[in-house]
C-alpha positions as CSV (number, residue, x, y, z in Angstrom):
1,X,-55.0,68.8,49.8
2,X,-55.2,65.9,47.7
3,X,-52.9,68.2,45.0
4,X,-50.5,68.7,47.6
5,X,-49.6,66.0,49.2
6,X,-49.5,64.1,45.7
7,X,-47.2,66.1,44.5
8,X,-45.5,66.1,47.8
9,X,-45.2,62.2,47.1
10,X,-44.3,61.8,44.0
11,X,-41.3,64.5,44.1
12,X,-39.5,62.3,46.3
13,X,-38.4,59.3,43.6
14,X,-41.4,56.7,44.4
15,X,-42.8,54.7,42.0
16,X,-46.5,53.6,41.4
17,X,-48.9,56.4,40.0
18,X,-50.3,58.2,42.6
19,X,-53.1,60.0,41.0
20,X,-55.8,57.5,41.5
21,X,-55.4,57.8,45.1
22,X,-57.5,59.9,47.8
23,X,-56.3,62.0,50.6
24,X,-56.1,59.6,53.2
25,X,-54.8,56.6,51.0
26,X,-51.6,59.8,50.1
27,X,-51.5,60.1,53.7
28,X,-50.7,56.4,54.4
29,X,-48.4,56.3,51.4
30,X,-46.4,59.3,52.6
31,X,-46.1,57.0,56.3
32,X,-45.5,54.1,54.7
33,X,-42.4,55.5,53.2
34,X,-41.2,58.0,56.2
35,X,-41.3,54.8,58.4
36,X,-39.6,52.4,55.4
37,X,-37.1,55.2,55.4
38,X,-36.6,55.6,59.3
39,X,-36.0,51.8,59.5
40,X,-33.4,51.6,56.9
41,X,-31.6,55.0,58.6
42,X,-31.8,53.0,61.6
43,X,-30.2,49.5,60.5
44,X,-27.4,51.8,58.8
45,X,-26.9,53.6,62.4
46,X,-26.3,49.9,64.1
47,X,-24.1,48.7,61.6
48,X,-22.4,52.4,61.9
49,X,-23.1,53.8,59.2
50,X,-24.1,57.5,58.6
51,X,-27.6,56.3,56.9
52,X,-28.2,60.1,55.5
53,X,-29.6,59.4,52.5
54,X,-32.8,57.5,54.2
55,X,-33.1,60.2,56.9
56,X,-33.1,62.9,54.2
57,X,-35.8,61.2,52.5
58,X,-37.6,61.0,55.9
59,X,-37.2,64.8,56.7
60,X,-38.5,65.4,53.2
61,X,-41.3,63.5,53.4
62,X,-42.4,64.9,57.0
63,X,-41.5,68.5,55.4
64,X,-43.3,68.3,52.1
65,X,-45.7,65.0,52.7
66,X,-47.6,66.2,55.9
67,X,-46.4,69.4,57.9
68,X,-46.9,71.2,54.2
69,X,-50.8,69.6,54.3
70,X,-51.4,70.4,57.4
71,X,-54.4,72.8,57.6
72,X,-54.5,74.7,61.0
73,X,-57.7,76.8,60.1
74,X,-59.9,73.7,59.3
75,X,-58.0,70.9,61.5
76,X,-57.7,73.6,64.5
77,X,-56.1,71.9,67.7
78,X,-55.3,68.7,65.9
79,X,-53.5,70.3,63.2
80,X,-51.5,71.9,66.1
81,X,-51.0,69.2,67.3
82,X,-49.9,67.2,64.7
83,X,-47.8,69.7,63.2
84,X,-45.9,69.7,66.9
85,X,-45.4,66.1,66.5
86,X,-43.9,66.5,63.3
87,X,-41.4,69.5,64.2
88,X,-40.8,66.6,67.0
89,X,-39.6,64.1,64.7
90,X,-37.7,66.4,62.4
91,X,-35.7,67.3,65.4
92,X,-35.0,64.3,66.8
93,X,-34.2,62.2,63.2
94,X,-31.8,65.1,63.3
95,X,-30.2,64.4,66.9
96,X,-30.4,61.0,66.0
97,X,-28.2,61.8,63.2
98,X,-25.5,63.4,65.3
99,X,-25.6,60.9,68.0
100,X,-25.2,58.0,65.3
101,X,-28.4,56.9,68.2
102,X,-30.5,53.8,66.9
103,X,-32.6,54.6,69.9
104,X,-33.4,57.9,68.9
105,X,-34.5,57.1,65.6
106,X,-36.6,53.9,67.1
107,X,-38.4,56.6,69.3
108,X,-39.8,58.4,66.2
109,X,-40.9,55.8,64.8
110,X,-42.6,54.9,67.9
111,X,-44.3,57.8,67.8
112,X,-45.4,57.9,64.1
113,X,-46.6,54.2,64.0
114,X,-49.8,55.1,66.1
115,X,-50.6,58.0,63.6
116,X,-50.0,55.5,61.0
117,X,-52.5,52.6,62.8
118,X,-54.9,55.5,63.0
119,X,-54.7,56.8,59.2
120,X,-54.9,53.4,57.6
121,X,-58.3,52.8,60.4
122,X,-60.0,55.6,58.5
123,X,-59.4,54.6,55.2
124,X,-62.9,52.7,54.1
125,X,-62.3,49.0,53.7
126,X,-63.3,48.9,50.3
127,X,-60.4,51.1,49.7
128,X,-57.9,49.0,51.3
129,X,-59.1,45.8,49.5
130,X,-58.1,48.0,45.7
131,X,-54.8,48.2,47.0
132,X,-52.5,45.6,48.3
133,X,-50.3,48.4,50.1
134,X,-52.7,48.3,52.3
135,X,-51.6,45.0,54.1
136,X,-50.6,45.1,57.5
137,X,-47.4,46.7,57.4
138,X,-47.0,47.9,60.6
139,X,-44.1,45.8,62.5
Protein backbone atom coordinates (compact mmCIF):
# COMPACT_ATOMS: atom_id res chain seq x y z
CA UNK A 1 0.00 0.00 0.00
CA UNK A 2 2.66 2.23 1.03
CA UNK A 3 4.19 1.61 -2.89
CA UNK A 4 0.99 2.67 -4.18
CA UNK A 5 -0.11 5.47 -2.81
CA UNK A 6 3.59 6.92 -3.03
CA UNK A 7 3.60 6.63 -6.36
CA UNK A 8 0.07 7.74 -6.47
CA UNK A 9 1.51 11.05 -4.84
CA UNK A 10 4.35 11.79 -6.39
CA UNK A 11 2.81 11.39 -10.09
CA UNK A 12 0.87 14.30 -9.49
CA UNK A 13 3.82 17.35 -9.64
CA UNK A 14 4.42 17.63 -5.63
CA UNK A 15 7.43 18.28 -4.27
CA UNK A 16 9.16 16.99 -1.05
CA UNK A 17 10.48 13.28 -1.24
CA UNK A 18 7.98 11.15 -0.24
CA UNK A 19 9.82 7.91 0.33
CA UNK A 20 10.56 8.36 3.92
CA UNK A 21 7.00 8.49 4.70
CA UNK A 22 4.54 5.67 6.06
CA UNK A 23 1.11 4.81 5.01
CA UNK A 24 -0.84 6.91 6.99
CA UNK A 25 1.59 10.02 6.89
CA UNK A 26 0.91 9.30 2.48
CA UNK A 27 -2.59 9.31 3.42
CA UNK A 28 -2.55 12.72 5.11
CA UNK A 29 -0.28 14.05 2.31
CA UNK A 30 -2.68 12.87 -0.41
CA UNK A 31 -5.64 15.03 1.89
CA UNK A 32 -3.68 17.72 2.47
CA UNK A 33 -3.35 18.37 -1.21
CA UNK A 34 -7.08 17.13 -2.48
CA UNK A 35 -8.31 19.72 0.12
CA UNK A 36 -5.42 22.52 -0.93
CA UNK A 37 -6.67 21.81 -4.38
CA UNK A 38 -10.59 21.92 -3.64
CA UNK A 39 -10.04 25.33 -1.92
CA UNK A 40 -8.23 26.92 -4.70
CA UNK A 41 -11.09 25.35 -7.32
CA UNK A 42 -13.39 26.96 -5.09
CA UNK A 43 -11.96 30.64 -4.79
CA UNK A 44 -11.58 30.44 -8.76
CA UNK A 45 -15.54 29.35 -8.93
CA UNK A 46 -16.42 32.74 -6.72
CA UNK A 47 -14.31 34.88 -8.61
CA UNK A 48 -15.96 32.99 -11.84
CA UNK A 49 -13.49 31.32 -12.94
CA UNK A 50 -13.58 27.67 -14.43
CA UNK A 51 -10.83 26.56 -11.69
CA UNK A 52 -10.19 23.08 -13.75
CA UNK A 53 -6.83 22.71 -13.37
CA UNK A 54 -7.20 22.44 -9.26
CA UNK A 55 -10.23 20.18 -9.64
CA UNK A 56 -8.30 17.91 -11.98
CA UNK A 57 -5.69 17.55 -9.59
CA UNK A 58 -8.39 16.81 -7.01
CA UNK A 59 -10.09 14.03 -9.06
CA UNK A 60 -6.63 12.62 -9.57
CA UNK A 61 -5.68 12.54 -6.31
CA UNK A 62 -9.02 10.88 -5.05
CA UNK A 63 -8.65 8.49 -8.20
CA UNK A 64 -4.97 7.46 -7.89
CA UNK A 65 -4.25 8.66 -4.05
CA UNK A 66 -7.04 6.76 -2.18
CA UNK A 67 -9.88 4.91 -4.16
CA UNK A 68 -6.69 3.09 -6.04
CA UNK A 69 -5.44 2.04 -2.17
CA UNK A 70 -8.39 1.14 -1.07
CA UNK A 71 -8.41 -2.61 0.02
CA UNK A 72 -11.94 -4.02 0.19
CA UNK A 73 -10.85 -7.64 1.21
CA UNK A 74 -8.80 -6.47 4.30
CA UNK A 75 -10.73 -3.08 5.15
CA UNK A 76 -14.14 -4.89 4.48
CA UNK A 77 -17.21 -2.50 5.25
CA UNK A 78 -15.03 0.46 5.80
CA UNK A 79 -13.30 0.19 2.63
CA UNK A 80 -16.89 0.17 1.22
CA UNK A 81 -17.55 2.70 2.69
CA UNK A 82 -14.90 4.86 1.99
CA UNK A 83 -14.61 4.06 -1.41
CA UNK A 84 -18.55 5.32 -1.65
CA UNK A 85 -17.51 8.51 -0.15
CA UNK A 86 -14.94 8.94 -2.69
CA UNK A 87 -17.14 8.01 -5.90
CA UNK A 88 -19.22 10.77 -3.82
CA UNK A 89 -16.84 13.43 -4.13
CA UNK A 90 -15.63 12.65 -7.62
CA UNK A 91 -19.21 13.19 -8.66
CA UNK A 92 -20.02 16.08 -7.05
CA UNK A 93 -16.41 18.08 -7.71
CA UNK A 94 -17.78 17.23 -11.15
CA UNK A 95 -21.42 18.88 -10.76
CA UNK A 96 -19.71 21.47 -9.00
CA UNK A 97 -17.78 21.94 -12.10
CA UNK A 98 -20.84 22.37 -14.30
CA UNK A 99 -22.79 24.45 -11.93
CA UNK A 100 -19.70 26.91 -11.56
CA UNK A 101 -21.30 26.06 -7.58
CA UNK A 102 -18.88 27.19 -4.73
CA UNK A 103 -21.38 25.39 -2.52
CA UNK A 104 -20.95 22.28 -4.06
CA UNK A 105 -17.34 22.17 -3.89
CA UNK A 106 -17.49 23.51 -0.05
CA UNK A 107 -19.74 20.35 0.57
CA UNK A 108 -16.89 17.99 -0.39
CA UNK A 109 -14.72 19.39 1.50
CA UNK A 110 -16.95 19.22 4.33
CA UNK A 111 -17.10 15.83 4.00
CA UNK A 112 -13.37 14.97 3.50
CA UNK A 113 -12.17 17.28 6.39
CA UNK A 114 -13.44 14.72 9.10
CA UNK A 115 -11.66 11.80 7.23
CA UNK A 116 -8.74 14.13 7.29
CA UNK A 117 -9.14 14.99 11.39
CA UNK A 118 -9.38 11.28 11.67
CA UNK A 119 -6.15 10.26 9.51
CA UNK A 120 -3.77 12.79 11.02
CA UNK A 121 -5.47 11.35 14.92
CA UNK A 122 -3.83 7.99 14.03
CA UNK A 123 -0.68 9.04 12.91
CA UNK A 124 1.67 8.49 16.32
CA UNK A 125 2.76 11.80 17.68
CA UNK A 126 6.20 11.17 17.40
CA UNK A 127 5.50 11.10 13.80
CA UNK A 128 3.85 14.36 13.58
CA UNK A 129 6.58 16.11 15.62
CA UNK A 130 9.44 14.86 12.32
CA UNK A 131 7.32 16.64 10.19
CA UNK A 132 6.05 20.16 10.22
CA UNK A 133 3.23 19.22 7.62
CA UNK A 134 1.76 18.00 10.32
CA UNK A 135 0.58 21.30 11.87
CA UNK A 136 -2.88 22.01 12.27
CA UNK A 137 -4.05 22.60 8.87
CA UNK A 138 -7.40 21.99 9.00
CA UNK A 139 -9.45 25.43 8.58
Amino acid sequence: MIKKVARAYSNIATEGSVGSYNSGQLIVLVYERILDHLRVGKAALEKGDYAIESFTKANDLIQQGLLACLDERSGGEIALNLGAIYEWCLREIIRGRIDRSPQVINDVIDVLTPLYEAWIALIPEELKQQNSSFEALVD
